[in-house]
C-alpha positions as CSV (number, residue, x, y, z in Angstrom):
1,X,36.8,0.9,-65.6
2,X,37.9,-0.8,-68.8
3,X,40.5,-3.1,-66.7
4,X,37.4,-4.1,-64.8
5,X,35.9,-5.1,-67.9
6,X,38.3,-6.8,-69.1
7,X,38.1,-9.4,-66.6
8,X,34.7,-9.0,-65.0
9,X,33.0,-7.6,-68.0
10,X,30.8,-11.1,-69.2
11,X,30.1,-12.0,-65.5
12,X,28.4,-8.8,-65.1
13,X,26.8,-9.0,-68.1
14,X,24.7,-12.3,-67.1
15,X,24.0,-11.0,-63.4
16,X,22.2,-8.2,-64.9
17,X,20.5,-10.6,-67.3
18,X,19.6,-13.2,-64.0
19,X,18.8,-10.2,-61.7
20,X,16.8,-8.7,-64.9
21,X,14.8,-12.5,-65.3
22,X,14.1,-12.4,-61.7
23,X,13.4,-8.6,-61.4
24,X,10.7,-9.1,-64.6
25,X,9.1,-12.3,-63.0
26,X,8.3,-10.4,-59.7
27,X,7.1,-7.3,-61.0
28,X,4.6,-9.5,-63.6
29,X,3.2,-11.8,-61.2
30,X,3.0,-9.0,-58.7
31,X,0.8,-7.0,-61.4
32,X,-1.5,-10.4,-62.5
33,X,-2.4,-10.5,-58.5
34,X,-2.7,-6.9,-57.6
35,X,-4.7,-6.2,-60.8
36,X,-6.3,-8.7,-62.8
37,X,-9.9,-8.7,-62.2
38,X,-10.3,-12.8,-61.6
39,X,-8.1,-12.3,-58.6
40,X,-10.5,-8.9,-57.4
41,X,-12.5,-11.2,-54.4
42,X,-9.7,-13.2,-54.0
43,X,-7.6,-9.8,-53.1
44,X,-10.8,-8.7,-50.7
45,X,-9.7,-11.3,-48.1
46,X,-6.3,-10.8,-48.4
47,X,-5.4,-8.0,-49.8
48,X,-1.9,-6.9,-51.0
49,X,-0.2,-9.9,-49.4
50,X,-1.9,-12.4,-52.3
51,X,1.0,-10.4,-54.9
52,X,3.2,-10.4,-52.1
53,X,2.5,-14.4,-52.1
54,X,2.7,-15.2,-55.5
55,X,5.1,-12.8,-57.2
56,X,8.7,-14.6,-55.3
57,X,6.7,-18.0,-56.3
58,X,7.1,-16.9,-59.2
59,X,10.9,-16.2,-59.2
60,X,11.3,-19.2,-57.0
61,X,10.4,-21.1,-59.9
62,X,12.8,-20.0,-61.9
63,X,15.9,-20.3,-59.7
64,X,14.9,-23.3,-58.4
65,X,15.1,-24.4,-62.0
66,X,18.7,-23.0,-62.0
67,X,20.0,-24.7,-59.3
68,X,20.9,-27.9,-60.1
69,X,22.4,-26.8,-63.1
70,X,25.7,-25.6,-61.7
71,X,26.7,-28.8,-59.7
72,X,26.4,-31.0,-62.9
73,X,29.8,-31.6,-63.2
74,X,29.9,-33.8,-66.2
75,X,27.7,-31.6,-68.1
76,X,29.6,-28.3,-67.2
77,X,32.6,-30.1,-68.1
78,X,31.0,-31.4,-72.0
79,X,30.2,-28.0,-72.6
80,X,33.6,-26.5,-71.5
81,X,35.1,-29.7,-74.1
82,X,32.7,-28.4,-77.1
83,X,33.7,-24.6,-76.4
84,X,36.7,-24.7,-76.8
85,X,36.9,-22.7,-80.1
86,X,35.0,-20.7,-77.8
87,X,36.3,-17.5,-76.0
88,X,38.6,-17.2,-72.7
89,X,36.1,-15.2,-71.1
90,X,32.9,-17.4,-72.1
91,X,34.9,-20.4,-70.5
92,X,35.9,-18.8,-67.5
93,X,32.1,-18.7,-66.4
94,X,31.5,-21.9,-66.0
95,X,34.7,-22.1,-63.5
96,X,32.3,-19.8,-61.6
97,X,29.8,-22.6,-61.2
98,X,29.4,-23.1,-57.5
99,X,29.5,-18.9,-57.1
100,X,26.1,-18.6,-58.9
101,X,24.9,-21.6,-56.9
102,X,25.2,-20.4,-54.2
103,X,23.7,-16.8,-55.6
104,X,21.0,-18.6,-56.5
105,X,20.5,-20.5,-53.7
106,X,20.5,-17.0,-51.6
107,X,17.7,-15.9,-54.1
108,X,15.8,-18.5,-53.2
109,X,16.1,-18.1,-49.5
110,X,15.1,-14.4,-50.3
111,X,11.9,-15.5,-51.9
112,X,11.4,-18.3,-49.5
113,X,11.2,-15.7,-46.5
114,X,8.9,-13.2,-48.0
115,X,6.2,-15.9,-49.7
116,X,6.0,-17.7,-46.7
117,X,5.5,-14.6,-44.2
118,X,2.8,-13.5,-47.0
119,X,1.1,-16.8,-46.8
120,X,1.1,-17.0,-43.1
121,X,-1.0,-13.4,-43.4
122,X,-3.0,-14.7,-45.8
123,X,-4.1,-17.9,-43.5
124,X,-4.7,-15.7,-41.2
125,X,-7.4,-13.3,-42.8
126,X,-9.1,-16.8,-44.5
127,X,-9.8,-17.9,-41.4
128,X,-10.8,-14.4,-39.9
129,X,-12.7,-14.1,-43.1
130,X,-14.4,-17.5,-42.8
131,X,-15.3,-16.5,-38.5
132,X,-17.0,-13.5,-40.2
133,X,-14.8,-10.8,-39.3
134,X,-14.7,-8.6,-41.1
135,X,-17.4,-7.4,-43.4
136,X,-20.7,-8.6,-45.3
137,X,-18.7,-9.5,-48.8
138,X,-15.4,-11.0,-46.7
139,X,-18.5,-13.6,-45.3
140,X,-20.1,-14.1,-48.1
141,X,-17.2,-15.1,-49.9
142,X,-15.9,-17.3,-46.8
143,X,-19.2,-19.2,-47.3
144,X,-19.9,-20.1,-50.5
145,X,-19.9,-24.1,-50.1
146,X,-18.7,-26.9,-52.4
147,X,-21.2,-28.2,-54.2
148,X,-21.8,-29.6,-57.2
149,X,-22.8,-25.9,-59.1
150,X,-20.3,-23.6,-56.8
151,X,-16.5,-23.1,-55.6
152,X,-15.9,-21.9,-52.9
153,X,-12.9,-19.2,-52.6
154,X,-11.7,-19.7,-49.0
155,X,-9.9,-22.6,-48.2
156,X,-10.6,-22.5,-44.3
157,X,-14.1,-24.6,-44.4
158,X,-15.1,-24.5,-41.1
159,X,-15.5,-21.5,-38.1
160,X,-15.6,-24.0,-35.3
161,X,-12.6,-23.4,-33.4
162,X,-12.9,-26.5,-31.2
163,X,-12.4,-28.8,-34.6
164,X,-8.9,-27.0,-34.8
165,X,-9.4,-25.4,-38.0
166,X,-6.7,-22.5,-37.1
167,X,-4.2,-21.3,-39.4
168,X,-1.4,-23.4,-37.2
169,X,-3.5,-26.8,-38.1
170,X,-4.6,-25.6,-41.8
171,X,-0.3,-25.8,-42.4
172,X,0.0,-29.2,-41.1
173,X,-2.9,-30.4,-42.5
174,X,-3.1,-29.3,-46.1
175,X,-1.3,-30.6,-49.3
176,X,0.3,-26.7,-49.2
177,X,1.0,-26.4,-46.0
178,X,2.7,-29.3,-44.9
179,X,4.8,-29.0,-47.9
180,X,5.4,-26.1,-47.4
181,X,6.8,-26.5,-44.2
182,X,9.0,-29.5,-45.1
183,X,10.4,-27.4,-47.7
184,X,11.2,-24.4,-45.7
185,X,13.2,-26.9,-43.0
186,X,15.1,-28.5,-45.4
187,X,16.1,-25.2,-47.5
188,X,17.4,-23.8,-43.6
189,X,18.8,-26.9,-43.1
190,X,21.3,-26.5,-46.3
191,X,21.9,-23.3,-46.1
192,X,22.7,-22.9,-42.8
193,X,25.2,-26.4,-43.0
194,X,26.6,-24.1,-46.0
195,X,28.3,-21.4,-44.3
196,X,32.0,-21.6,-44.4
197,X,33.1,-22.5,-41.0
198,X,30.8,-25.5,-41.1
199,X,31.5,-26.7,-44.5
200,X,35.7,-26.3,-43.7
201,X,35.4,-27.9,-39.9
202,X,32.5,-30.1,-40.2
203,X,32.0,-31.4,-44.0
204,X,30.2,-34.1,-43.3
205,X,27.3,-31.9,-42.1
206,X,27.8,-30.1,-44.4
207,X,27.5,-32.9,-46.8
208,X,25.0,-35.0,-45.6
209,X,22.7,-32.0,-44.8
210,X,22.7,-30.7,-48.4
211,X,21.6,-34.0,-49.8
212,X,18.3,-33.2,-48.3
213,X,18.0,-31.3,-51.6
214,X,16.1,-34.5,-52.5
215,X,13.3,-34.1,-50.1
216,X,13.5,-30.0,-51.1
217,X,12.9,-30.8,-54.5
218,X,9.9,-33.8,-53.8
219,X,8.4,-31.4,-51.7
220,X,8.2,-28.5,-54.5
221,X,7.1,-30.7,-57.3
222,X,3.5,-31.0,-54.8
223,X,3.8,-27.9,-53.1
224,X,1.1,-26.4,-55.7
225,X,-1.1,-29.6,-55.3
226,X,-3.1,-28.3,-52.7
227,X,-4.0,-25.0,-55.4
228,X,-5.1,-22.4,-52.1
229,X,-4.6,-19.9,-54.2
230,X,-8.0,-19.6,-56.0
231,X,-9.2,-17.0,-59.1
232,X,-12.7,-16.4,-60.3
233,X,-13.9,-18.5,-63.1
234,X,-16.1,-17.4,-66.1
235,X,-19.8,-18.6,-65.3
236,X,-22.8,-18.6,-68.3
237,X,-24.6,-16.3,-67.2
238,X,-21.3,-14.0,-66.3
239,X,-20.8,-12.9,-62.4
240,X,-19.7,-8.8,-62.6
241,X,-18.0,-8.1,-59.8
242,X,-18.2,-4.4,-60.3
243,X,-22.0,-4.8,-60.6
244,X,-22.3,-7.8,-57.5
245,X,-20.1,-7.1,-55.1
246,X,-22.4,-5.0,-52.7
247,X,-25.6,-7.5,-53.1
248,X,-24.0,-10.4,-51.7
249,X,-27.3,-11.0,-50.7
250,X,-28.7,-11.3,-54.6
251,X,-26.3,-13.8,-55.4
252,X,-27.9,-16.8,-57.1
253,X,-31.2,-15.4,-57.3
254,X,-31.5,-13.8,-60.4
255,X,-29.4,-13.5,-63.8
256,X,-27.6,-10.4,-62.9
257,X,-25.2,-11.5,-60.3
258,X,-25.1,-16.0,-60.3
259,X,-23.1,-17.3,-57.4
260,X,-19.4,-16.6,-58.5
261,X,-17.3,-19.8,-58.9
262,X,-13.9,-20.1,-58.2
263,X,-11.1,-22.6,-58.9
264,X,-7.0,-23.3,-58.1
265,X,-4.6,-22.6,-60.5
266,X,-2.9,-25.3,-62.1
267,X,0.4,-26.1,-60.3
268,X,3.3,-25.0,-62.6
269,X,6.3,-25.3,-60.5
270,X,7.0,-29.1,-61.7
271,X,7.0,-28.2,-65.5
272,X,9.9,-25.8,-64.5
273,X,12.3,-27.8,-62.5
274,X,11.2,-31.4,-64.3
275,X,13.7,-31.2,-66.9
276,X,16.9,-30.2,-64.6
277,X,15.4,-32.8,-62.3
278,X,16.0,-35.2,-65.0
279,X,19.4,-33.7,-65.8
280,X,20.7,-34.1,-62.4
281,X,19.4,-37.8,-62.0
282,X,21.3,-39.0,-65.5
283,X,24.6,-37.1,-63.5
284,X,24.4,-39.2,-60.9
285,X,23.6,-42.6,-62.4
286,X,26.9,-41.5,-64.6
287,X,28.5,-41.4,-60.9
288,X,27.4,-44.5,-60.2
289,X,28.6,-46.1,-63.2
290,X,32.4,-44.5,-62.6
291,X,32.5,-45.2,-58.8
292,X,31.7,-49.2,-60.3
293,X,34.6,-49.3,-62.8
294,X,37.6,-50.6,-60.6
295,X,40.6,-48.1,-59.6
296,X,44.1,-50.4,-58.9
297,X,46.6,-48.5,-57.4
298,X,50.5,-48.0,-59.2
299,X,51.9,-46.5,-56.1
300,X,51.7,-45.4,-52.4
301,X,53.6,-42.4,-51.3
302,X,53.7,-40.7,-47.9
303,X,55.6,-37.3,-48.1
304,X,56.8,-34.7,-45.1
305,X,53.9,-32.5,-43.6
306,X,51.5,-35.9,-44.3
307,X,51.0,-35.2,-47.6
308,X,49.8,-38.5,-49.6
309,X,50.6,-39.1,-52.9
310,X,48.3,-42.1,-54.9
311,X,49.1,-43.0,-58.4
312,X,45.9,-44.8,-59.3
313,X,45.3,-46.6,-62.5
314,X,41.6,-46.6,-64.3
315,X,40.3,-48.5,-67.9
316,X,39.6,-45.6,-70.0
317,X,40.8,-42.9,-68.1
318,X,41.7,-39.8,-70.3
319,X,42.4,-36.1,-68.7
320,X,44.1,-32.9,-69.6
321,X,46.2,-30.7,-67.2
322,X,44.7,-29.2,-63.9
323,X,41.8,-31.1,-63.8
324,X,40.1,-32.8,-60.7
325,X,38.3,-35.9,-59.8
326,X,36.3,-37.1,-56.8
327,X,37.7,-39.5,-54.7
328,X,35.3,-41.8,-52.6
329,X,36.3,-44.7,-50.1
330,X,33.6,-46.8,-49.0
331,X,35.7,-48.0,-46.1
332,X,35.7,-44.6,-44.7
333,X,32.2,-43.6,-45.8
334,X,29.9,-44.8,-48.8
335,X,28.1,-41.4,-49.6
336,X,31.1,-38.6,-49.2
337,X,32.7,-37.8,-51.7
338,X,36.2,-34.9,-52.0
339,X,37.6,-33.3,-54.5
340,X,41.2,-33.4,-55.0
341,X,43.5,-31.9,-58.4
342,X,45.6,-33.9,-60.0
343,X,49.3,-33.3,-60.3
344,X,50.0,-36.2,-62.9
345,X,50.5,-35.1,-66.7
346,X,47.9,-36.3,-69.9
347,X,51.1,-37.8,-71.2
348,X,51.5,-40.6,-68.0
349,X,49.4,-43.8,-68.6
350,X,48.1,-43.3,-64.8
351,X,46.8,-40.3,-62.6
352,X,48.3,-39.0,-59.4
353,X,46.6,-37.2,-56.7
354,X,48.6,-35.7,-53.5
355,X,46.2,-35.8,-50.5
356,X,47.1,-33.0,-47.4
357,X,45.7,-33.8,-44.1
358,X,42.9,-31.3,-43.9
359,X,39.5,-32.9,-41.9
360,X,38.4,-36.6,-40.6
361,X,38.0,-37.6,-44.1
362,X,41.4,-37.1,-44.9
363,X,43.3,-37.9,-42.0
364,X,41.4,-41.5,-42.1
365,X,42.6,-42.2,-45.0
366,X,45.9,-41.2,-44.7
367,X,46.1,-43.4,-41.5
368,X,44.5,-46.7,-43.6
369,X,47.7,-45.5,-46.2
370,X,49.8,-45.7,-43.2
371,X,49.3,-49.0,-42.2
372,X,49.2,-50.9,-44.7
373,X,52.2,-53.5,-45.6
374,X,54.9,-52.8,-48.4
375,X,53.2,-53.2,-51.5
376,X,50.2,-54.2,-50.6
377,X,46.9,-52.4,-53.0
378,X,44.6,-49.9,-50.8
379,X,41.3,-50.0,-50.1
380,X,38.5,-50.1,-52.6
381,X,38.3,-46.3,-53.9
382,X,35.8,-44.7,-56.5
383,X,36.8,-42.5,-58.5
384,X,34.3,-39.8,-60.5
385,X,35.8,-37.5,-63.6
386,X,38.0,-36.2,-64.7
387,X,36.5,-32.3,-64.3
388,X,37.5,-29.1,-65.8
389,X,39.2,-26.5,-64.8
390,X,40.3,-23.0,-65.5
391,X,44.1,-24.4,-65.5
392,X,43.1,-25.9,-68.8
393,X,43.5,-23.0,-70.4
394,X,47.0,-22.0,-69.9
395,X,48.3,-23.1,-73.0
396,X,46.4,-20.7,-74.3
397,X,48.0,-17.6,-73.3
398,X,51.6,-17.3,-74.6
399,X,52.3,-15.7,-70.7
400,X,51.1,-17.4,-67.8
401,X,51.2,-16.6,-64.3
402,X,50.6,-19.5,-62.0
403,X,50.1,-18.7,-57.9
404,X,49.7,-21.8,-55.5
405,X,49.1,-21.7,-52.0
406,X,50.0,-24.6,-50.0
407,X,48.6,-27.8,-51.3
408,X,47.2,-25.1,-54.1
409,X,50.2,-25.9,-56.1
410,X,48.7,-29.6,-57.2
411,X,47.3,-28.4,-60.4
412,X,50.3,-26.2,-61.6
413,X,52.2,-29.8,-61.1
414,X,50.3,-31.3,-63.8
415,X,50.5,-28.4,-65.9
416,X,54.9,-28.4,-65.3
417,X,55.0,-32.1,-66.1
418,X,53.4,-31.7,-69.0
419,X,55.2,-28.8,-70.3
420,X,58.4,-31.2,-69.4
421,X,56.9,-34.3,-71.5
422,X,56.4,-32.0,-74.0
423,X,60.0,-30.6,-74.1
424,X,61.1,-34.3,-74.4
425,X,59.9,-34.3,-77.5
426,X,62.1,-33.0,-80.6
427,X,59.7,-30.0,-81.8
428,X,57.4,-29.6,-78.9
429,X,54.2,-27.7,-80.0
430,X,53.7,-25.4,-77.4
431,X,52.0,-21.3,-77.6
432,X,53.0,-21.0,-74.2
433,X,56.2,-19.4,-74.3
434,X,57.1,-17.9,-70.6
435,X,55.9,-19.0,-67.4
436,X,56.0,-17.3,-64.5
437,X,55.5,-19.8,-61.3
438,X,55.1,-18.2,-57.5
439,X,54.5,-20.7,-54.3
440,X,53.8,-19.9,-51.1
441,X,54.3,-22.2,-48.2
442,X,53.8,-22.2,-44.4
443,X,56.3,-24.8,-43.5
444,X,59.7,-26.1,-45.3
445,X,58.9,-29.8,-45.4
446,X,56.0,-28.6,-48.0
447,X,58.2,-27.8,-50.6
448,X,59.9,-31.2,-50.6
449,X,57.5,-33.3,-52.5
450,X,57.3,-30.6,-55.3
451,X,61.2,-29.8,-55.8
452,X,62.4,-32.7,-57.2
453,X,59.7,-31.9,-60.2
454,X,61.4,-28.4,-60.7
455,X,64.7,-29.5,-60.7
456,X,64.2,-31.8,-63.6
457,X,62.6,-28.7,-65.1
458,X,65.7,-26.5,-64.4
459,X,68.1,-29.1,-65.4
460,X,65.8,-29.3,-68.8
461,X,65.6,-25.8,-69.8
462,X,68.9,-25.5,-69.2
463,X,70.0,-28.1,-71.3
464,X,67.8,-26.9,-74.5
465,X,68.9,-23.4,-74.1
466,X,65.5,-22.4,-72.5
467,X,66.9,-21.0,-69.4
468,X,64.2,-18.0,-69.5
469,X,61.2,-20.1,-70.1
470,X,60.2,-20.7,-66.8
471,X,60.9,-18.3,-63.8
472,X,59.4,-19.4,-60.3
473,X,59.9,-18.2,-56.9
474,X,59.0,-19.7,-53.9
475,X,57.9,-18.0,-50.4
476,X,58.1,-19.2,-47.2
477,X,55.3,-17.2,-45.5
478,X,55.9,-19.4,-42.0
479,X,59.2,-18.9,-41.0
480,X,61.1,-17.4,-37.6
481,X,64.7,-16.1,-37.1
482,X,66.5,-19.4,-37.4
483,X,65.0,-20.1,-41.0
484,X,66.4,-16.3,-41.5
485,X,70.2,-16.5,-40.0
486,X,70.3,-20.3,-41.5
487,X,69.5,-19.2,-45.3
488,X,72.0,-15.8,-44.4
489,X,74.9,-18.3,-43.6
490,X,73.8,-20.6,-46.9
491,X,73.0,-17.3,-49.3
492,X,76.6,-17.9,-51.2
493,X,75.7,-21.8,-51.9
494,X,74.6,-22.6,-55.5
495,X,71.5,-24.4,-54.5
496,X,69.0,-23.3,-51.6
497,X,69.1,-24.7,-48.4
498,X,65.2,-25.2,-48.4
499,X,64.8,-26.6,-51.8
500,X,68.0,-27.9,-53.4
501,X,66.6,-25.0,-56.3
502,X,68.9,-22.8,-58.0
503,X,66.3,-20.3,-57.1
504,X,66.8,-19.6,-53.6
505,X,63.7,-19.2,-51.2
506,X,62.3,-15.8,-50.5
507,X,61.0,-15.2,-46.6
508,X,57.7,-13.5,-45.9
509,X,55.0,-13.3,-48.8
510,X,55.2,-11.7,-52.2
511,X,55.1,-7.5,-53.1
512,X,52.3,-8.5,-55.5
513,X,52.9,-4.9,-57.0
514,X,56.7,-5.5,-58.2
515,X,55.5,-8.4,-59.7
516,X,52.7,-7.8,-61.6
517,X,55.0,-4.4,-62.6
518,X,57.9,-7.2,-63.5
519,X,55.5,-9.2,-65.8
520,X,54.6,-6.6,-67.5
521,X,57.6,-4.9,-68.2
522,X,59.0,-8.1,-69.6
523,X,56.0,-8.6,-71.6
524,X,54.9,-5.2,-73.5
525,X,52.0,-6.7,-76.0
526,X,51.2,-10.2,-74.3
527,X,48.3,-11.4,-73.0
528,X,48.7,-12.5,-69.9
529,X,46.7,-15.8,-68.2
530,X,47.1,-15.8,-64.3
531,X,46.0,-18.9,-62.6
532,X,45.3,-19.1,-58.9
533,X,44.9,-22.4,-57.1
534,X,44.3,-20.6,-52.7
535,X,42.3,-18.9,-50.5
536,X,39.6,-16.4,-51.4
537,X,41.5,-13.8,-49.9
538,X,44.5,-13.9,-52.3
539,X,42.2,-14.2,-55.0
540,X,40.8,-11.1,-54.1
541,X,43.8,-9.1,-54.1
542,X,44.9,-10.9,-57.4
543,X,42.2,-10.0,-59.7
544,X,42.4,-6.5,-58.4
545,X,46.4,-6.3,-59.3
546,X,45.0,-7.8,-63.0
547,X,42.4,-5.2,-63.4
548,X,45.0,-2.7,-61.7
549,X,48.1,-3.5,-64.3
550,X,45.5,-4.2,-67.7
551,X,46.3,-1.8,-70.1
552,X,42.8,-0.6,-72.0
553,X,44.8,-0.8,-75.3
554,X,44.6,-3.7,-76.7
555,X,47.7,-4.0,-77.9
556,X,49.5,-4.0,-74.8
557,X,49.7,-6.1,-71.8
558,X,46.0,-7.5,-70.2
559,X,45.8,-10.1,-67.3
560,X,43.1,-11.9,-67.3
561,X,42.5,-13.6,-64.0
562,X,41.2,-17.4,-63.9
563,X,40.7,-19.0,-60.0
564,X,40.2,-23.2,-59.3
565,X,36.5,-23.5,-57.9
566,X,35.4,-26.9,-56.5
């Protein structure tokens, strides 16, 4: 249990407190509705389904107002800049940005379902209410009119059926309930464009579909416009319910029991998404002044396995290792935007991106690469960032472990070239002082683009007596019998046959067990950062082997587990 803290403990801790937020909300709205006496006619026509309305409103409001909050890039990434002094583990949460979107966009989906099935109930005992139903008080209520001493309580004005004044029309014809509806397509709309397979095979669905966010959000802000929901109001002389409510038939003729009055609340939902609304909109007018600024490019590179390396040049631009930018190319499409990491160093005066062929976006641009002539600029490409990562802490540990997985390995790039400019110096200032490096590849021509990097590297260590610094393996996880017999007849050569690395290529994927058990063995008392830039799946079995090899003590070895989201 304590190894699970140590790397999970501060995430938990503010699920509990947003599940707590969201758990208090329902159960105090619920309690207003169900309860207070203002709402006691209002409950008569409709019973437990007005709290059943109102309560996930009410928790809808707040997650609604969440969010936007964790797809503000550039504000994420000024808080991560003035945290710094901050703690690993307070950092690391905001790396887990688009995880608690997507939580609380499931919330709101929740919420969504139950207080529009409520509401649907509701409309349909007003306007069973208003036909007259059910009993004496139901009809009473459904008739008070709306004049200029009375309110009326039930929004369904009519009983003639022939004027279409069914529940079906009352949704498409009311302030509410056409909002309502537009709100409850869009929101299926996104999410169901979300889901993985869409969002990996079809990202411009996914893509253009979420951007309906903007009619989502329009439609909220007037949702409570049309104020259905309706409370009793304080009259002079006061109407008793507990007194009036079986002499319907008094009402208005004498002091005792005046003709109630009723009124809307006062929509509330715009006072709690205006100020992330505002938030969001300043975010993407700063996108709009980056995609402006002009991007020349330094170089064109097309590697094995069409992988694309740009080395793009940009007034101003300043990053630190393992960060990302978005890339956009009007030429392909104006709106879509990718993210890609950089594998360029903060000591280079430009930035370099390497670009796998991965969906339409990417293989169209790769093919404008492709043709154009020797030397010749690219296309017009914006260029939004740089972002932060949790690869910008790994000069913070003294030991870090850093695990790509195919094109994964991009940030670790920018991360070694650094650590190389900074060994080119005469006393480089570096905490870090072992570096444990593990790449996994499908197919051999991958590993060509990267090795010429780690040779320098070897060659370097080597030369400043820092043979032991940095220690990398590299898998082949794609490989048949040929690969096999041709490394067997190769094994007594100095270099690999795959790389050209001194380090020769291991075949199948890594015994994560031996070498978490390695690590820490070498490293009694260290504090150990492990970086993963891959799939979900070996993130999964990574931050178990962390919590699995974490010593309680604090004075021996820990892993704490940090994974690239974006």
């Amino acid at each position: 249990m304590g190894n699970w803290i140590i790397n999970n403990g501060l995430t938990a801790f503010i699920l509990v407190v947003w599940m707590g937020i969201n758990t208090f909300l329902f159960v105090w709205f619920y309690h207003v509705y169900e309860f207070e006496g203002r709402f006691y006619y209002t409950r008569h026509l409709l019973g437990s389904a007005l709290a059943w309305a109102r309560a996930p409103a009410a928790v809808l409001n707040f997650n609604c107002m969440l969010i936007l909050l964790p797809v503000c890039r550039n504000l994420l990434s000024m808080i991560r800049g003035s945290c710094m002094c901050c703690g690993r583990s307070f950092r690391k949460q905001l790396d887990k940005n688009l995880s608690f979107h997507k939580l609380v966009a499931y919330m709101i989906a929740l919420m969504t379902a139950v207080h529009t099935i409520a509401h649907l109930l509701n409309l349909e005992w007003f306007n069973n209410s208003r036909r007259g139903v059910y009993d004496e008080l139901s009809t009473a209520l459904s008739s008070l009119s709306d004049t200029e001493n009375t309110t009326y309580l039930n929004p369904v004005r009519t009983t003639d059926i022939d004027a279409q004044q069914t529940p079906t029309y009352f949704a498409f014809t009311t302030i509410a309930g056409l909002t309502g509806v537009v709100i409850t397509l869009c929101l299926i709309l996104i999410i169901t464009s979300s889901m993985e397979v869409i969002r990996r095979n079809y990202f411009e669905v996914f893509w253009y579909m979420h951007h309906l966010f903007i009619i989502f959000f329009a439609g909220l802000v007037f949702h409570g416009a049309g104020r259905i929901v309706r409370s009793q109001t304080t009259t002079n002389p006061p109407h008793n319910y507990t007194i009036c409510q079986d002499r319907e038939e008094e009402w208005g003729q004498n002091l005792e029991c005046p003709i109630p009055q009723f009124a809307g609340g006062f929509p509330q939902t715009w006072m709690w998404v205006i100020g992330p609304m505002i938030l969001y909109i300043c975010e993407r007018l700063l996108r709009f002044v980056r995609y402006m600024q002009t991007v020349t490019y330094r170089k064109i590179v097309m590697h094995p396995s069409k992988v694309l390396e740009l080395q793009l040049v940009k007034n101003g631009f300043r990053m630190e290792v393992g960060q990302y930018v978005f890339l956009n190319c009007p030429v392909i499409s104006q709106l879509e935007w990718h993210p890609f990491t950089m594998t360029s160093a903060p000591e280079e005066d430009f930035f370099t991106i390497h670009i796998r062929s991965a969906g339409d976006w990417t293989d169209k641009l790769i093919n404008i690469m492709q043709e154009l002539p020797e030397g010749a600029q690219g296309p017009k490409m914006g260029v939004d960032g740089p972002f932060g990562t949790a690869s910008e802490d790994v000069f913070d540990y003294k030991v870090s472990m850093l695990v790509g997985a195919g094109i994964g390995v991009t940030p670790f790039a920018s991360i070694l070239k650094s650590i190389w400019y900074k060994f080119k110096e005469s006393n480089p200032k570096l905490r870090t002082r072992k570096i444990y490096f593990y790449w996994l590849c499908r197919e051999t021509h991958a590993f060509e683009w990267f090795a010429d990097l780690l040779q320098v590297l070897e060659k370097e260590m080597e030369e400043r007596g820092m043979g032991d610094f940095l220690t990398y393996k590299l898998f082949l996880t794609g490989w048949d019998q040929s690969h096999a017999t041709h490394a067997m007849v190769h094994f007594d050569d100095d270099t690999d046959v795959v790389t050209g690395l001194k380090q020769k290529t291991h075949y199948g994927r890594p015994n994560w067990d031996k070498e978490f058990e390695q690590v820490r063995k070498e490293n009694p008392t260290s504090v150990v950062g492990t970086f993963l830039c891959g799939p979900e799946a070996l993130a999964k079995v990574l931050n178990k082997k962390c919590a699995k090899y974490s010593d309680v003590d604090p004075r021996k070895t820990r892993f704490y587990f940090n994974k690239e989201n974006f």
